[in-house]
N, C-alpha and C positions, 0 to 999 in steps of 0.2 A: 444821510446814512450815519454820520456820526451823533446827531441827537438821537437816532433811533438807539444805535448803540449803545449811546449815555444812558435812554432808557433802562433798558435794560439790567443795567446794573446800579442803577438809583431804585428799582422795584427789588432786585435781590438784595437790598443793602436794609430795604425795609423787614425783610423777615429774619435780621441777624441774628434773632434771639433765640430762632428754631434751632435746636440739637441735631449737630451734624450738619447742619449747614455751610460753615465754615470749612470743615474738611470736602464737602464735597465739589465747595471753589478752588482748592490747591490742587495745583495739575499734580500727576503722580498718584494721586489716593486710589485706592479700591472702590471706594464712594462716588469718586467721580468717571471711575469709568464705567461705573453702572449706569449713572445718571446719562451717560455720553451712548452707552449700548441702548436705552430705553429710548434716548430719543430718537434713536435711530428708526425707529416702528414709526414715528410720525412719516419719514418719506416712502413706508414700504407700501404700497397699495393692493386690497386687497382683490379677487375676483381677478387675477392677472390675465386668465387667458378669456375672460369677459369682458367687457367693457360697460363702462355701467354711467349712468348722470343720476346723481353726484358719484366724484368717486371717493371710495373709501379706505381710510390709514388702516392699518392695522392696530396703532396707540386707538383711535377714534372709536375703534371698534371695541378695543378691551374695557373703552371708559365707560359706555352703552352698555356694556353686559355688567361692569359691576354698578350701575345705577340700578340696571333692571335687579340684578341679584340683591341689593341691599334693601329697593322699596318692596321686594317678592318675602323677604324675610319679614320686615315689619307686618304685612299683610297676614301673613301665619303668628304672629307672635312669637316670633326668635326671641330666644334670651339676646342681650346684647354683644356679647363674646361672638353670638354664630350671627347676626346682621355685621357687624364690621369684619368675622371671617371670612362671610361669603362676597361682601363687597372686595378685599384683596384679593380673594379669589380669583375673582374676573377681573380685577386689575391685569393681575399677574400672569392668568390662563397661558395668554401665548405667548408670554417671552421668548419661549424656545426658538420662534420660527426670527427671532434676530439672530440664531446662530443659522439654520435651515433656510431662512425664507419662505414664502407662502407656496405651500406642495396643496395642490386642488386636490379634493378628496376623491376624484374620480381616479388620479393616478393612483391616491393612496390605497384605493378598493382592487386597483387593477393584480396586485401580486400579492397572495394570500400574507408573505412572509412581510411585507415590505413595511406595514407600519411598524413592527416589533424591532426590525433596525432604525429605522428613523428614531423610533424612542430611546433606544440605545446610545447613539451616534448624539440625540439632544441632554442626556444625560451626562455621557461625558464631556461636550465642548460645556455646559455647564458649570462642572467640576472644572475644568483646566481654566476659564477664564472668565467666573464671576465669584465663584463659590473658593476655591482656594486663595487668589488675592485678596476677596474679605476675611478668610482666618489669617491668613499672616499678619492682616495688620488689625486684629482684633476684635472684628465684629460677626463671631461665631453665632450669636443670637440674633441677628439677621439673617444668616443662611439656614437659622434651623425654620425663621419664620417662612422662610420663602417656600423650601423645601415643603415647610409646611401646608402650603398653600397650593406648588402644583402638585401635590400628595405625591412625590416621590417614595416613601416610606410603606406606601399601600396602593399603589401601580396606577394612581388616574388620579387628574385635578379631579375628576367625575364622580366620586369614591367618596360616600357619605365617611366619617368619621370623626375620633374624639383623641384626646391628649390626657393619657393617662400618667402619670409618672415622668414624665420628657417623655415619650413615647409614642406615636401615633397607633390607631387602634379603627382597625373598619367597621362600621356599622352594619348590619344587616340591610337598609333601605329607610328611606323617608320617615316611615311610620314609625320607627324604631328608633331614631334621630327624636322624631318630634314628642313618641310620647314619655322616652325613658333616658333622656340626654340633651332635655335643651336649658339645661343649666351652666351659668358662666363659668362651673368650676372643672369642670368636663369640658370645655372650651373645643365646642364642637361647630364642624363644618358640614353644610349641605353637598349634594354630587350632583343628583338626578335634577335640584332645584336650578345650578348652576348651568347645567346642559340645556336644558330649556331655555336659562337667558341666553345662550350663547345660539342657539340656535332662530328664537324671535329675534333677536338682531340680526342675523342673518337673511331669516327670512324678510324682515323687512329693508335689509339691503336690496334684494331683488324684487322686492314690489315695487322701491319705490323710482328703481330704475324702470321698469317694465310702465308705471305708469307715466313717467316724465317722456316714454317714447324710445326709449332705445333696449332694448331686447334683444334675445339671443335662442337658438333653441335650450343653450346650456343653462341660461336664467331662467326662463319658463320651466327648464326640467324640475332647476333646484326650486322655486317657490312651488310648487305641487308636491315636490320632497319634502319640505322641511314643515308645508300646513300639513301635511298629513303625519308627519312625525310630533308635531306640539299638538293636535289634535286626540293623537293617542297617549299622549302623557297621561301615568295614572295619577300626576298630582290632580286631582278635581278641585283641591282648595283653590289651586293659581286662579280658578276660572277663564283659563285660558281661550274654551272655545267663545266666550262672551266677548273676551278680547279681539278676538281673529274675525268674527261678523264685521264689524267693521272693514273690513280690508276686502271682504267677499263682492 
């Protein structure tokens, strides 16, 4: 245990050169209790009232959707500003749920009103204990990227958009995004691109339970939900359904 331990901080010792690093080893920082809330999603597991082989983190799952989000950009020809926005993007998607924890979206369908408080409720633990400890201690351009990222500013990570003046700004959809904003200086983010990665990672959370053998009626419901929902994606560039034969 204590060589591993040694490890550990002989490999953080190698990256001393990275900005902010340093702060975010001194207990006390705002930085590091980000970094201490984030990892916290490594033990949160997702599918909780499923059970699934393999199971999966909630961090595991945001890494997967901002891969898929980054290589889905390159694929369209993203300026570069919107391949590395979309990738934070799905980094950062579900932070939230390390204040909330993972609510299955069956409960969340269940009471018309009920996601609009939960968004509420993640907005302000937000605000009280990640977002104001980073202004006091100076790293207001952090919270505006973050912010920026689950589109607080314009009601949905899912929320195509652009950065006008410090200012975020919705875009009308995809098409509108790609044909009159995919420039770095508009430093624009995908919605509807993002939803699809998050949802192909999902879906292939429950395929790939269902084919290792363990299944659920709730698993089978969702992979019938969610291939039919990335099947009618109107993105056509993703070539999604070319994607998903594989899987059929």
């Amino acid at each position: 245990m204590d060589d591993i331990g040694q490890s550990f901080v002989d490999r953080l010792d190698s990256f001393h050169d990275l900005r902010g690093l340093d702060q975010m080893r001194q207990q006390g920082t705002a930085l590091r209790r980000l970094a201490n809330l984030c990892g916290q999603l490594r033990f949160q597991i997702r599918w909780t009232q499923a059970p699934r082989i393999p199971a999966t983190s909630v961090l595991g799952h945001m890494f997967i959707v901002a891969s898929f989000a980054y290589f889905f950009s390159l694929s369209v020809n993203a300026c570069h500003a919107r391949a590395n926005n979309n990738f934070f993007c799905g980094l950062f998607h579900d932070l939230p749920e390390v204040l909330t924890r993972d609510i299955i979206s069956p409960v969340k369908r269940s009471v018309a009103d009920l996601p609009k408080i939960i968004k509420e409720y993640e907005e302000k633990e937000l605000e009280r204990r990640i977002f104001a400890p980073l202004r006091q201690q100076g790293f207001t351009s952090l919270v505006e990227r973050i912010s920026y990222y689950l589109g607080l500013e314009v009601q949905s990570e899912f929320q195509e958009c652009i950065c006008r003046n410090g200012k975020a700004e919705k875009v009308s959809g995809f098409d509108a995004l790609q044909s009159e904003c995919n420039h770095d200086s508009l430093d624009p983010k995908d919605g509807r691109l993002i939803k699809d990665c998050d949802n192909l990672a999902a879906f292939l959370e429950a395929h790939s339970s269902i084919r290792n053998g363990v299944s659920s009626p709730h698993l089978l419901e969702a992979r019938v939900r969610l291939l039919t929902f990335l099947r009618q994606s109107p993105l056509t560039c993703l070539k999604l359904d070319a994607l998903l034969a594989d899987f059929d």
